[in-house]
RODO-430468 format. One record per residue: residue number from 1; residue in three letters; x, y, z of N, C-alpha, C in turn. Coordinates in Angstrom, 2 decimals. Layout:
! RODO-430468
(rec NUM, "ALA", (X, Y, Z), (X, Y, Z), (X, Y, Z)),
...
This chain:
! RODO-430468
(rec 1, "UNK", (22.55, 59.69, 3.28), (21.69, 59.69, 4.46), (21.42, 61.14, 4.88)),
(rec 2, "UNK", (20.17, 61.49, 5.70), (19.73, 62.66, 5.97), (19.09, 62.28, 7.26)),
(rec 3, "UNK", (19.22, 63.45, 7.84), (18.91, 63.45, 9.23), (16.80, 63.68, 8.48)),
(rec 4, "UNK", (16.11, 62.48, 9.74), (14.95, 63.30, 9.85), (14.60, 62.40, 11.66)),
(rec 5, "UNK", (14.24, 63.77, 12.02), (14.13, 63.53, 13.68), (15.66, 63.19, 14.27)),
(rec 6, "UNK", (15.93, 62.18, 15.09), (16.71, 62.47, 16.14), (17.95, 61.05, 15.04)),
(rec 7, "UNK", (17.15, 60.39, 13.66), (17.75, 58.89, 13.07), (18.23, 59.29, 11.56)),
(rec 8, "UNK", (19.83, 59.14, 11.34), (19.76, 59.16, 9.99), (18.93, 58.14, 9.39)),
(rec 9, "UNK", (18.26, 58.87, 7.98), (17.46, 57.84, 7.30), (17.56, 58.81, 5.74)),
(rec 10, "UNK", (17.50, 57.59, 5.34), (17.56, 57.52, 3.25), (15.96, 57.38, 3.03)),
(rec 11, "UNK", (15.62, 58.37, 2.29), (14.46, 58.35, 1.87), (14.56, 58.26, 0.31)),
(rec 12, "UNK", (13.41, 57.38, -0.28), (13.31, 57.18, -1.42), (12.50, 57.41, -2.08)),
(rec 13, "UNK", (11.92, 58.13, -2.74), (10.95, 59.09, -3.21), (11.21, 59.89, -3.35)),
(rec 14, "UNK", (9.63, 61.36, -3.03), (9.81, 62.44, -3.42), (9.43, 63.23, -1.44)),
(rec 15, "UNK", (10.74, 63.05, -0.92), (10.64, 63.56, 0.22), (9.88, 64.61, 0.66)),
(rec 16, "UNK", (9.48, 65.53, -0.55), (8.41, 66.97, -0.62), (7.38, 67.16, -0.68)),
(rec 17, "UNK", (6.70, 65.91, -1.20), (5.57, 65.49, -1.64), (4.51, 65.44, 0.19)),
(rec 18, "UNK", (3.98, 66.10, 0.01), (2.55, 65.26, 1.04), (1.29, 64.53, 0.54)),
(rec 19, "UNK", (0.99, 64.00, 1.67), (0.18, 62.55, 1.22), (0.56, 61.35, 0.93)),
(rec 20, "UNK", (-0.31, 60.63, 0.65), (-0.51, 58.92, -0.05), (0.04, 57.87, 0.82)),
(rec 21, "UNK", (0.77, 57.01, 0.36), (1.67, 56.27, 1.12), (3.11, 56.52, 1.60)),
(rec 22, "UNK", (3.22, 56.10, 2.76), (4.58, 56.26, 3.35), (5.07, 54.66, 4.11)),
(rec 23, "UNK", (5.96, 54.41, 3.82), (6.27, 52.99, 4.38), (7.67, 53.49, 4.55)),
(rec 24, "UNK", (7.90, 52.85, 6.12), (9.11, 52.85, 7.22), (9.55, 51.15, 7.07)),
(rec 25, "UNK", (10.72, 51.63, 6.81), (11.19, 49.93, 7.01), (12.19, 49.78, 7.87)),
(rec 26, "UNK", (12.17, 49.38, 9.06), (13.73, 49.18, 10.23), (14.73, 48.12, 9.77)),
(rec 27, "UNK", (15.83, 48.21, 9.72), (16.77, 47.39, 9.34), (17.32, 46.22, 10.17)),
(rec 28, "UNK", (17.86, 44.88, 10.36), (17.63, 43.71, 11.29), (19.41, 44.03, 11.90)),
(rec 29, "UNK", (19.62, 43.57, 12.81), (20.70, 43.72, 13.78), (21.82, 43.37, 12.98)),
(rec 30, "UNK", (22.83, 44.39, 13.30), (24.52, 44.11, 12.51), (24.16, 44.58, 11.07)),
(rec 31, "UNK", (23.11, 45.17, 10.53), (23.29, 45.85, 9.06), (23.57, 46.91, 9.15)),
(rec 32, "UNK", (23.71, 47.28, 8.15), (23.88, 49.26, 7.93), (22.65, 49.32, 7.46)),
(rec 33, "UNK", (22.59, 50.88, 7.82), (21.24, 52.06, 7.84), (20.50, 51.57, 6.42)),
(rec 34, "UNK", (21.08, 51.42, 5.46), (20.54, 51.49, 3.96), (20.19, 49.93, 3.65)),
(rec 35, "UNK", (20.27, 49.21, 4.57), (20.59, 47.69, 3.57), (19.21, 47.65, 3.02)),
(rec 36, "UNK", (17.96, 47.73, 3.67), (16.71, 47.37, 3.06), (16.49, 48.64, 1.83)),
(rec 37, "UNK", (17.80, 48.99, 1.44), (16.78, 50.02, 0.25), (16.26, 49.64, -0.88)),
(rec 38, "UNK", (17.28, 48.36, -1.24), (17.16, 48.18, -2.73), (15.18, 47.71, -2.57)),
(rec 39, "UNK", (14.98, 46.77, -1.38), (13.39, 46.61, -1.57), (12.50, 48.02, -2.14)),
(rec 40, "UNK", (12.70, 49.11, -1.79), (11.77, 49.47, -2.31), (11.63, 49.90, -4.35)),
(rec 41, "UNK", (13.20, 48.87, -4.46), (13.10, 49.11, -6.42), (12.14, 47.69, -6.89)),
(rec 42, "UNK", (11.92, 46.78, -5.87), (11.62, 45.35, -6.61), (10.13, 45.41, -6.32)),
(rec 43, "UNK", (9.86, 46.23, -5.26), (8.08, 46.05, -5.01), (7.53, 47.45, -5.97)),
(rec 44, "UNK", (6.52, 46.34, -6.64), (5.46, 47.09, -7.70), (4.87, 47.92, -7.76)),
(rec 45, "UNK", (5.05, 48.98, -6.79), (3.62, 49.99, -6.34), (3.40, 51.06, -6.85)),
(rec 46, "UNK", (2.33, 52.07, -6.86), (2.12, 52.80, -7.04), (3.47, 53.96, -6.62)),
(rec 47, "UNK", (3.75, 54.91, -8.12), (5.40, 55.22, -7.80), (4.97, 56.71, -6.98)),
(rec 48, "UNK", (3.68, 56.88, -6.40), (4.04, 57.99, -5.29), (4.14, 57.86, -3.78)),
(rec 49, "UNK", (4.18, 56.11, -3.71), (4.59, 55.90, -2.76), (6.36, 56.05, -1.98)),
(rec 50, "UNK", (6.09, 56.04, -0.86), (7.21, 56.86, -0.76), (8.34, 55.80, 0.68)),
(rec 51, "UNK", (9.63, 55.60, 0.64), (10.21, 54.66, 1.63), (11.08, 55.34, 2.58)),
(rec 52, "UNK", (11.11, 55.09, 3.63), (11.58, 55.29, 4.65), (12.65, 54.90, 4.97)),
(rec 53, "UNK", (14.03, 54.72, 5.12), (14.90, 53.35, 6.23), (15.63, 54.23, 7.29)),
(rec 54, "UNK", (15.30, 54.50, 8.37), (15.58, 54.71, 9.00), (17.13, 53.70, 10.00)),
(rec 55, "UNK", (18.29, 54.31, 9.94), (19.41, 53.72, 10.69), (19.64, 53.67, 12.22)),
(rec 56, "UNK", (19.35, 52.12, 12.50), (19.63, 52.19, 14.06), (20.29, 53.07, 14.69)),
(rec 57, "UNK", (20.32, 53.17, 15.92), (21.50, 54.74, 16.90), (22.78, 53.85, 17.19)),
(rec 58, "UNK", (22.92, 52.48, 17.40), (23.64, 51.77, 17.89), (25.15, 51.17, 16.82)),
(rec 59, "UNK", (26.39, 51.80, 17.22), (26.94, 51.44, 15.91), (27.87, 50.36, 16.69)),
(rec 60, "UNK", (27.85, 49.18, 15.83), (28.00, 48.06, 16.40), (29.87, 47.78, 16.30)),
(rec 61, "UNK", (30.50, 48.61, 15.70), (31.95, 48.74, 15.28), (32.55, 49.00, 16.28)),
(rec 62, "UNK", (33.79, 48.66, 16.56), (34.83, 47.79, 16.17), (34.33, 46.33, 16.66)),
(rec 63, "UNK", (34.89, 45.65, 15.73), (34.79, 44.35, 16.16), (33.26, 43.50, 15.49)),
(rec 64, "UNK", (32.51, 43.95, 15.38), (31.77, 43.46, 14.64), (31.29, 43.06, 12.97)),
(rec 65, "UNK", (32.37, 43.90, 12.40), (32.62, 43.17, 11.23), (32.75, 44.50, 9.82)),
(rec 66, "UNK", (32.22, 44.31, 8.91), (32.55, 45.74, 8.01), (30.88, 45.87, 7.50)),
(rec 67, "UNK", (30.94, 47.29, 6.77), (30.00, 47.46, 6.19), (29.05, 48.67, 7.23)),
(rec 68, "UNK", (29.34, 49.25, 8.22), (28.38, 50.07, 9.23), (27.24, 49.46, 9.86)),
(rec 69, "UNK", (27.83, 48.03, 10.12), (26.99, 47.28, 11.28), (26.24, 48.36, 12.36)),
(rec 70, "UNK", (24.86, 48.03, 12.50), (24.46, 49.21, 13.43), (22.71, 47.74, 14.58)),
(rec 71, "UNK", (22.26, 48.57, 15.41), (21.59, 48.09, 15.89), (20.25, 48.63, 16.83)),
(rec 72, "UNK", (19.47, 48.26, 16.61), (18.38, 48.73, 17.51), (18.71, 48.97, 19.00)),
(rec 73, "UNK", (18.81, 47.50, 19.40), (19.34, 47.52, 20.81), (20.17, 46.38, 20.84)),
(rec 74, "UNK", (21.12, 46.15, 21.73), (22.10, 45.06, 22.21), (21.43, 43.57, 22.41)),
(rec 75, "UNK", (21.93, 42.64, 21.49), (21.46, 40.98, 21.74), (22.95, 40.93, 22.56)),
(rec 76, "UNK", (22.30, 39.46, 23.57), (23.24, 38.25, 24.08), (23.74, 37.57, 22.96)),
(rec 77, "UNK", (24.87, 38.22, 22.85), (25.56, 36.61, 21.64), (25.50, 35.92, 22.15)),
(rec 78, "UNK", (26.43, 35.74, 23.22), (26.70, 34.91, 23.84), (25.96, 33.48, 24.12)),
(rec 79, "UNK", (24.59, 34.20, 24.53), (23.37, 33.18, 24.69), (22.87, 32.62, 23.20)),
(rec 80, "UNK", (23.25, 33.29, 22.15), (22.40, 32.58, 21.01), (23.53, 32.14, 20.58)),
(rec 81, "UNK", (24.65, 32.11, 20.79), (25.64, 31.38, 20.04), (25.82, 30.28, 21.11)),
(rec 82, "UNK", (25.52, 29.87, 22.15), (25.39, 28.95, 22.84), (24.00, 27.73, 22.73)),
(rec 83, "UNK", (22.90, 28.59, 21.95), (21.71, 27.76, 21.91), (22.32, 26.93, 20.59)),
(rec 84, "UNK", (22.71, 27.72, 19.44), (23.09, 27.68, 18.56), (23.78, 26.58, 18.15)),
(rec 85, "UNK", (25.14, 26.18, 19.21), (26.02, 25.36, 19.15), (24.91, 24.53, 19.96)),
(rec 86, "UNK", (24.24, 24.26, 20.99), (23.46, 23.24, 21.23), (22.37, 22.15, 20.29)),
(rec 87, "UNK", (22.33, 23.15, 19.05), (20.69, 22.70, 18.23), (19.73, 23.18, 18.70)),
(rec 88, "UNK", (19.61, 24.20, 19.28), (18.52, 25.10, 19.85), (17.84, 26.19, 19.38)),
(rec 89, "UNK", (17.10, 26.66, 19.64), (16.62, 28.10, 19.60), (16.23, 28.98, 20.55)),
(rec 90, "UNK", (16.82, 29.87, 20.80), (16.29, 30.36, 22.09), (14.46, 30.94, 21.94)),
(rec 91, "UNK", (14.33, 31.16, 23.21), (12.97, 31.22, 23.52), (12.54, 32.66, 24.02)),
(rec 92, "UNK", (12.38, 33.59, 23.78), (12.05, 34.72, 23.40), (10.62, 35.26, 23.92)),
(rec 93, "UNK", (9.68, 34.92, 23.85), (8.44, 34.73, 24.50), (8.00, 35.98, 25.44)),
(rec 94, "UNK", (9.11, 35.91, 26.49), (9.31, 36.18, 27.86), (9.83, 37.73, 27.94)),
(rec 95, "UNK", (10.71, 37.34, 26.80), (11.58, 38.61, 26.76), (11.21, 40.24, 26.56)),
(rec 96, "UNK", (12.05, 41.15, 27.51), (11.69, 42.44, 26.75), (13.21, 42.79, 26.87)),
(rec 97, "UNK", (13.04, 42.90, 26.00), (14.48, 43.26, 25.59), (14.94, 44.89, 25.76)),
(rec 98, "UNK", (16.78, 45.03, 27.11), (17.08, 46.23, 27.68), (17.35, 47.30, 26.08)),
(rec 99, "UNK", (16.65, 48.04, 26.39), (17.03, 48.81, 25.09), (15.98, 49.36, 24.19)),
(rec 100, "UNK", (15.04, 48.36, 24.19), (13.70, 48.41, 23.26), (12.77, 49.59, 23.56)),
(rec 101, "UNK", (12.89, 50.14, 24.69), (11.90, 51.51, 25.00), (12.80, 52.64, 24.52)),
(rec 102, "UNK", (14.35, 52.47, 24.45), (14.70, 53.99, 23.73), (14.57, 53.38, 22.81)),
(rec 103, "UNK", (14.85, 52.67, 21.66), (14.58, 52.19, 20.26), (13.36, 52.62, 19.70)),
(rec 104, "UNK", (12.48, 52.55, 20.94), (10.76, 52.32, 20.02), (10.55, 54.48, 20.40)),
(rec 105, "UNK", (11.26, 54.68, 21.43), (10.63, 56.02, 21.46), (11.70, 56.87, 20.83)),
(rec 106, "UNK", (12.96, 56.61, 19.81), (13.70, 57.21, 18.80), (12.61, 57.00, 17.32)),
(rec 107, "UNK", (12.35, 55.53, 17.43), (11.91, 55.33, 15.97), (10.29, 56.64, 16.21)),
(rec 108, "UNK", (9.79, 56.42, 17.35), (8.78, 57.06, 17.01), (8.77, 58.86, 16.97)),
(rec 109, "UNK", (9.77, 59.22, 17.83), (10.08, 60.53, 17.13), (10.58, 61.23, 15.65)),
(rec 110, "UNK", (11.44, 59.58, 15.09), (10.86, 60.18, 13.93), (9.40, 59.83, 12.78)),
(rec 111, "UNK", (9.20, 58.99, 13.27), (7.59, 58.90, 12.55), (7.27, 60.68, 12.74)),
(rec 112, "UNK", (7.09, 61.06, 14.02), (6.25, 62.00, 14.48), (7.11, 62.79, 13.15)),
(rec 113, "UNK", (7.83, 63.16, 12.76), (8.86, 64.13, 11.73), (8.21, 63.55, 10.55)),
(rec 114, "UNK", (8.09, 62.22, 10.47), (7.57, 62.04, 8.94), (6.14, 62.48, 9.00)),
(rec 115, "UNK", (5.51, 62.21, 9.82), (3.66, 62.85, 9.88), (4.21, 64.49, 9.50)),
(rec 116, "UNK", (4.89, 65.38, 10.63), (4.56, 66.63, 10.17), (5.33, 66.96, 8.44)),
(rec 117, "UNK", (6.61, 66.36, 8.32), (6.69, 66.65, 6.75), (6.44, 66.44, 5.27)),
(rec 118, "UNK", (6.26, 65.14, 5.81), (5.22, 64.05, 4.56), (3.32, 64.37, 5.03)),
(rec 119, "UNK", (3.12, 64.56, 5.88), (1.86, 64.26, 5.83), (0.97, 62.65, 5.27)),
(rec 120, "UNK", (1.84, 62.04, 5.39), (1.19, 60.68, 4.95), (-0.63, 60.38, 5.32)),
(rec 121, "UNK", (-1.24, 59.92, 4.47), (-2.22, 59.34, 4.52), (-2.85, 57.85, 5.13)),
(rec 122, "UNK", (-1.49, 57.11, 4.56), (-1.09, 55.80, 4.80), (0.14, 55.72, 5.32)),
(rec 123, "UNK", (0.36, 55.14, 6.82), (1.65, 55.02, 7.11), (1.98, 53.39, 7.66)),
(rec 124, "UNK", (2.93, 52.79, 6.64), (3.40, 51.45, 7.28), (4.13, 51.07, 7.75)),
(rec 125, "UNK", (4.08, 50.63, 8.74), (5.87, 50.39, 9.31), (5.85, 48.53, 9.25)),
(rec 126, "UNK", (7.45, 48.71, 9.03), (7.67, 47.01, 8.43), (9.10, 46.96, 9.26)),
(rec 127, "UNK", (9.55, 45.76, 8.62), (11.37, 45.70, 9.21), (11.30, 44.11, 9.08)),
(rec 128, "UNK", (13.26, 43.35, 8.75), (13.48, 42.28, 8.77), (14.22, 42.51, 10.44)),
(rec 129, "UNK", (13.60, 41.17, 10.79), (14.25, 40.55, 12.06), (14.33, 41.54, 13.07)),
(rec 130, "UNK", (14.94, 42.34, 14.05), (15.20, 43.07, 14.90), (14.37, 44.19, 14.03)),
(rec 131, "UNK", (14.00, 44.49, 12.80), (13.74, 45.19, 12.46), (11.83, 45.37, 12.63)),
(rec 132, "UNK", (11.47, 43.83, 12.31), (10.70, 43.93, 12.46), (9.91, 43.69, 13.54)),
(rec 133, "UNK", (10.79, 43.31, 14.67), (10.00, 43.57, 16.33), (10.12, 44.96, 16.87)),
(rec 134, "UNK", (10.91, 45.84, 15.89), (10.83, 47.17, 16.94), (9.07, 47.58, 16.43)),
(rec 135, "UNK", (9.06, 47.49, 14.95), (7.91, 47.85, 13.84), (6.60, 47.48, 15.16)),
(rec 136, "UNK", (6.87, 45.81, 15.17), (5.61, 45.00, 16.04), (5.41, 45.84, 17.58)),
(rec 137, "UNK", (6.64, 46.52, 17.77), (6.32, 47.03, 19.28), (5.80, 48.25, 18.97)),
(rec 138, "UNK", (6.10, 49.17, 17.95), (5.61, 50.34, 17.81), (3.95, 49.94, 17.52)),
(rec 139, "UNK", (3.92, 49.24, 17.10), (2.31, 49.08, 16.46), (1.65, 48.64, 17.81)),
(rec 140, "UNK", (2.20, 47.41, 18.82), (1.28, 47.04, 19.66), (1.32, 47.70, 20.97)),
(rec 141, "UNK", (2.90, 48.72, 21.32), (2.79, 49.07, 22.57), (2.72, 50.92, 22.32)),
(rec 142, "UNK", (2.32, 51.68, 21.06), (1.72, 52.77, 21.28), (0.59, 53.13, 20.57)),
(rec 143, "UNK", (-0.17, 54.19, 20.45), (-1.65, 54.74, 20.10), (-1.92, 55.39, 19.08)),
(rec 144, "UNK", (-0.28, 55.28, 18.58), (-0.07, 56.21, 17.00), (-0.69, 55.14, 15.92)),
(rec 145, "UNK", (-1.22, 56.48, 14.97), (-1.69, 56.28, 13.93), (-0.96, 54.73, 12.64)),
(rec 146, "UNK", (-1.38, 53.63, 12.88), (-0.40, 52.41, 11.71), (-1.71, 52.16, 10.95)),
(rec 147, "UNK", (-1.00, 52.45, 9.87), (-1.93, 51.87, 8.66), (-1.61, 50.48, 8.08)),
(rec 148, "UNK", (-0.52, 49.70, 8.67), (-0.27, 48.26, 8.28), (1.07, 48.16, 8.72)),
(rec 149, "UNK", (1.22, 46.76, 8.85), (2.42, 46.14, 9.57), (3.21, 45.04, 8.96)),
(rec 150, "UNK", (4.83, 44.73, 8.15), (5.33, 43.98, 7.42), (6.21, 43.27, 8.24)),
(rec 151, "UNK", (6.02, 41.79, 8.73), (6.97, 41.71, 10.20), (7.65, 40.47, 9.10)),
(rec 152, "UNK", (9.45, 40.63, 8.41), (10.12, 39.54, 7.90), (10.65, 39.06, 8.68)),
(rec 153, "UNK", (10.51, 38.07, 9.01), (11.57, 37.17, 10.05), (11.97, 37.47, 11.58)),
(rec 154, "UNK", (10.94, 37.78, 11.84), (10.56, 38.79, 13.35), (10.54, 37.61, 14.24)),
(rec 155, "UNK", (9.88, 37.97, 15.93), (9.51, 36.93, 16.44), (8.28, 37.80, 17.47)),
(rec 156, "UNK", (8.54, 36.78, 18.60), (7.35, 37.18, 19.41), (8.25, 37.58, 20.60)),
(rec 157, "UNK", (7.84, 38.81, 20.99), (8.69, 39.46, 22.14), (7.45, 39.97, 23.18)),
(rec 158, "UNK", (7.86, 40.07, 24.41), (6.76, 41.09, 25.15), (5.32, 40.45, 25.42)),
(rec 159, "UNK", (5.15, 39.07, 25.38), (3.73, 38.37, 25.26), (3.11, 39.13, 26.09)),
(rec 160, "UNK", (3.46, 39.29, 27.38), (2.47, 39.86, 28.67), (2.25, 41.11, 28.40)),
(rec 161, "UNK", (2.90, 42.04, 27.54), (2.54, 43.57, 27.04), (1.62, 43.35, 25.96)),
(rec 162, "UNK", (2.33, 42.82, 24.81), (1.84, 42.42, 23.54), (0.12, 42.08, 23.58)),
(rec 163, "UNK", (0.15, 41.03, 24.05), (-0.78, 39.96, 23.61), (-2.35, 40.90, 24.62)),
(rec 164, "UNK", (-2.48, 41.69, 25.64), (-3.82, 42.15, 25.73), (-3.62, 43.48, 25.12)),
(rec 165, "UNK", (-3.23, 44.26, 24.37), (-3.31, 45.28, 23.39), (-3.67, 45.04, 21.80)),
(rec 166, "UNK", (-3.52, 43.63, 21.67), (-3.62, 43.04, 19.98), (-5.37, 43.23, 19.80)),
(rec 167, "UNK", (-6.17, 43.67, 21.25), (-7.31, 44.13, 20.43), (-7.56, 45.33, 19.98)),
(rec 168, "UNK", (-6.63, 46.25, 20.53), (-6.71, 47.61, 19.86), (-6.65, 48.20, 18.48)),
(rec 169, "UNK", (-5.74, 46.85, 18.21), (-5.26, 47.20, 16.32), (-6.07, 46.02, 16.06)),
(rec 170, "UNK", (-7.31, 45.86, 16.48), (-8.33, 45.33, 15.41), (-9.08, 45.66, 14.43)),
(rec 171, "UNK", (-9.06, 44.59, 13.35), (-8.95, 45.16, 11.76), (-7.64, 45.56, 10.96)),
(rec 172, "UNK", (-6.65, 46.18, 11.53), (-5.15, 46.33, 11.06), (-4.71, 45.62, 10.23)),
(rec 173, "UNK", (-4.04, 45.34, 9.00), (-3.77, 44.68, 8.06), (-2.00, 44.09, 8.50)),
(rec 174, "UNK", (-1.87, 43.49, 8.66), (-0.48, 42.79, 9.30), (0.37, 41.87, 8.43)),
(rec 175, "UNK", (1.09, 41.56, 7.91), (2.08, 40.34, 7.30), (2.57, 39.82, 7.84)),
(rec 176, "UNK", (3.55, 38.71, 8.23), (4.51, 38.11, 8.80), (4.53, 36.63, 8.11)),
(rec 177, "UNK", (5.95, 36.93, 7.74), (7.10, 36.22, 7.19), (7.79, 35.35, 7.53)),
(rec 178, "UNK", (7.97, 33.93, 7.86), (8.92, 32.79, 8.70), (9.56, 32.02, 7.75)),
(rec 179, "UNK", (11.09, 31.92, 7.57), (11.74, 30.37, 7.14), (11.48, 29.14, 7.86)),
(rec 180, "UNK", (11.52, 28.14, 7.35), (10.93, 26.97, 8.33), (12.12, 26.62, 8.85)),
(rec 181, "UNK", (13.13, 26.62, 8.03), (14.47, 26.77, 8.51), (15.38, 28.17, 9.15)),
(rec 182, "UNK", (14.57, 28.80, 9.29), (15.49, 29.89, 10.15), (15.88, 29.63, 11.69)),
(rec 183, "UNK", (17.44, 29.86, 11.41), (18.21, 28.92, 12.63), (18.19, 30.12, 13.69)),
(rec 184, "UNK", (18.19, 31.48, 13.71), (18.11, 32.25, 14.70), (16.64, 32.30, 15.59)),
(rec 185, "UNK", (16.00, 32.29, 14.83), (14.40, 33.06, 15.71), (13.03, 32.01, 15.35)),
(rec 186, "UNK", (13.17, 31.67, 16.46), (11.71, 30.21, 16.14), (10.52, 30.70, 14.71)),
(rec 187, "UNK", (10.72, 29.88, 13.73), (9.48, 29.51, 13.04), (7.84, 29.38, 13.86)),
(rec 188, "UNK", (7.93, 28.49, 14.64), (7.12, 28.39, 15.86), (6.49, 30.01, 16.22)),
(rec 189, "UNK", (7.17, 31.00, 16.81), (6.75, 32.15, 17.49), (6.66, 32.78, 16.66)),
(rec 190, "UNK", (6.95, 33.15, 15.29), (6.00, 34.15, 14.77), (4.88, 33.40, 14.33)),
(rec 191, "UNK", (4.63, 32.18, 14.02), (3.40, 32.08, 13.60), (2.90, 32.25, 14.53)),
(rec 192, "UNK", (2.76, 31.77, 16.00), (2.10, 32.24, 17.25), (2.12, 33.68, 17.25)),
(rec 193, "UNK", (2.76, 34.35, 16.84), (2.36, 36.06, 16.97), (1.39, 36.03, 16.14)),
(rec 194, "UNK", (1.19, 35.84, 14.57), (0.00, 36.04, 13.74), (-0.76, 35.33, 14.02)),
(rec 195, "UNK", (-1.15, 34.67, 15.14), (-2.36, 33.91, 15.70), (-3.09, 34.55, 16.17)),
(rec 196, "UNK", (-2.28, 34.62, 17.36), (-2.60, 35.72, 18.25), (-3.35, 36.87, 18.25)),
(rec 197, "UNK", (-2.97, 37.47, 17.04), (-3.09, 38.55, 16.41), (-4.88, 38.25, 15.59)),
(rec 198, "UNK", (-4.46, 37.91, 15.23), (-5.74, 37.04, 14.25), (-6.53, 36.92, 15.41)),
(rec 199, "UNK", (-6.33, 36.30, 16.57), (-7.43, 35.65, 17.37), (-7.63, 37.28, 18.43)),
(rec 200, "UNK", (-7.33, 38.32, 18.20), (-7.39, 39.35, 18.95), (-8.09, 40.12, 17.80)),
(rec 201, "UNK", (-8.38, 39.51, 16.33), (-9.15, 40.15, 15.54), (-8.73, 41.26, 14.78)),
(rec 202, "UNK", (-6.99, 41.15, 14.40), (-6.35, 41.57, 13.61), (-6.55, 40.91, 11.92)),
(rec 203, "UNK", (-5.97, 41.60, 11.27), (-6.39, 41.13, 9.70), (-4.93, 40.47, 9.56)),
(rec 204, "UNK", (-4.57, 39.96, 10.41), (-3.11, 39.05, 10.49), (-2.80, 37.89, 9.20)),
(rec 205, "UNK", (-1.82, 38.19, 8.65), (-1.37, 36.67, 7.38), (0.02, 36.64, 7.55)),
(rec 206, "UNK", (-0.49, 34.72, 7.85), (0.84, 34.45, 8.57), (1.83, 33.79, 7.22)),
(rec 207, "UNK", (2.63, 33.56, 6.34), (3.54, 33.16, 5.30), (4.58, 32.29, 5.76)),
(rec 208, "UNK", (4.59, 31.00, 5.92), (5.61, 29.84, 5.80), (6.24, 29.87, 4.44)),
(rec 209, "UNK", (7.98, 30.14, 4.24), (8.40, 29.58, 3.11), (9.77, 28.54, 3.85)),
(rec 210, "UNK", (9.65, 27.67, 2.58), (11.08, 26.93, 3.02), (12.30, 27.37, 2.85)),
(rec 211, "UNK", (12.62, 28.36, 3.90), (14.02, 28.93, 3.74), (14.38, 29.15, 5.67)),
(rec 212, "UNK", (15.30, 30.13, 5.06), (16.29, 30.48, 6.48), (15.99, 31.62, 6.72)),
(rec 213, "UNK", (17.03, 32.89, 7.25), (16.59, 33.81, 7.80), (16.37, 35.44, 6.63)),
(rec 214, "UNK", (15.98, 35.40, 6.09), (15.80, 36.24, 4.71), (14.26, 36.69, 4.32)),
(rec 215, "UNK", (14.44, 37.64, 3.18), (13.40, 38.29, 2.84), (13.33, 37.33, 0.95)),
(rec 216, "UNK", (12.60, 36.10, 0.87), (12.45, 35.88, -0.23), (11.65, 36.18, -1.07)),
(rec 217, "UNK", (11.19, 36.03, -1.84), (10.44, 36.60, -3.26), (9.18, 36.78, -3.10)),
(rec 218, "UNK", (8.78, 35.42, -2.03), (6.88, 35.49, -1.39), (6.87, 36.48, -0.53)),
(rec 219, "UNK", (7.92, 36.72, 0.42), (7.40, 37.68, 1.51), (7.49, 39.33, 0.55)),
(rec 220, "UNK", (8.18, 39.60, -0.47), (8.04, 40.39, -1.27), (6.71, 40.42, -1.34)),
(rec 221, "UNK", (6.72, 40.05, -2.31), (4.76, 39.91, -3.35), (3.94, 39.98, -2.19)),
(rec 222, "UNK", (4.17, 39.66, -0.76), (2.58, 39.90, 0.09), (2.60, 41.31, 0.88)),
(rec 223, "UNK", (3.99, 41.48, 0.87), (4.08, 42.83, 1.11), (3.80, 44.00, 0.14)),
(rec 224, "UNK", (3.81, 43.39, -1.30), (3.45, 44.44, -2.19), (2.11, 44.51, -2.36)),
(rec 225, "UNK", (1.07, 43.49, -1.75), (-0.30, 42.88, -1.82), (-0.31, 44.04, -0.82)),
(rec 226, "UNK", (-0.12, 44.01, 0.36), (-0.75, 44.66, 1.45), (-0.20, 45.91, 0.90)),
(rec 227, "UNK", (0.67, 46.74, 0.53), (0.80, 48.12, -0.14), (-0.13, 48.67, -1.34)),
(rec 228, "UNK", (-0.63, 47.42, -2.40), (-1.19, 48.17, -3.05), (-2.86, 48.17, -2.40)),
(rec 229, "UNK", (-3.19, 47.22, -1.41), (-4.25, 47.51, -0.40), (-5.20, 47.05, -1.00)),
């Protein structure tokens, strides 16, 4: 890991290089900094594209388990392990979650570090789960430059912020990823985010697979669709 801006992050490429593509990927709550790296060996792309993973600030240890559990910002267990044990899902909608404005204005100081040292041409920001609602907030609640958006197993956060800014990133090329079975984060609300999105005149594609909470083989391939552009 290497410091760039204020977030350790593993870069994969040719960190020296300016131009072309640059894709940021945020990592989903309780992983370590690196877990999304191996994605950038399985997607097909053009090899001067270049990956990002930036490691949450939040280190979720002791007590949370092994491996450098880390986090964007602080979830209620409590509350989802209570919906959980009910047959529920919590409802999210509503939510802005305490934490999410230093999250989104760390991740974006270092974007601002990858613009001045990469110079990217193309810049994407993506992320699984927690990873990919900080991605969705950077894209819908600031004015910086996104060249496309990879949301795996995300949800819908911030409707009343969110949802009258989704015309700004009209035309934007967007993904999003749902298990029909994913027991944490409604199936339901991200497809309502890529609606939304779509109906605010985003280039939004929404992907149902029959699984749980993961990055499977389809949400691969449409993410490598929207990279090679």
């Amino acid at each position: 890991m290497t410091s760039l801006g204020p977030l350790q992050t593993r870069i994969v490429g040719d960190a020296k290089a300016v131009g072309g593509t640059v894709v940021v990927l945020f990592h989903g709550y309780g992983a370590p900094g690196d877990d999304l790296v191996p994605v950038a060996r399985e997607l097909d792309v053009d090899p001067s594209t270049r990956f990002v993973f930036p490691a949450a600030p939040i280190d979720l240890q002791p007590g949370f388990g092994m491996g450098g559990p880390r986090a964007w910002w602080h979830i209620d267990m409590a509350a989802l392990e209570d919906a959980l044990a009910r047959g529920r899902q919590r409802e999210f909608l509503s939510d802005v979650p305490v934490g999410m404005k230093e999250a989104r204005e760390l991740a974006c100081a270092l974007l601002d570090e990858v613009d001045k040292t990469m110079q990217p041409t193309r810049m994407i920001l993506g992320g699984f789960s927690q990873g990919a609602m900080l991605a969705t907030s950077i894209t819908l609640e600031t004015d910086r430059k996104v060249d496309g958006l990879i949301a795996w197993s995300g949800t819908y956060l911030c409707e009343q912020i969110w949802k009258p800014r989704m015309h700004l990133r009209a035309g934007l090329r967007t993904l999003h990823t749902h298990g029909t079975h994913d027991p944490l984060l409604p199936h339901a609300l991200a497809e309502k985010l890529a609606h939304d999105m779509k109906e605010a005149g985003v280039n939004a594609e929404f992907v149902s697979f029959r699984g749980q909470h993961q990055v499977p083989p389809i949400a691969l391939q449409r993410a490598e669709a929207l990279l090679i552009g």
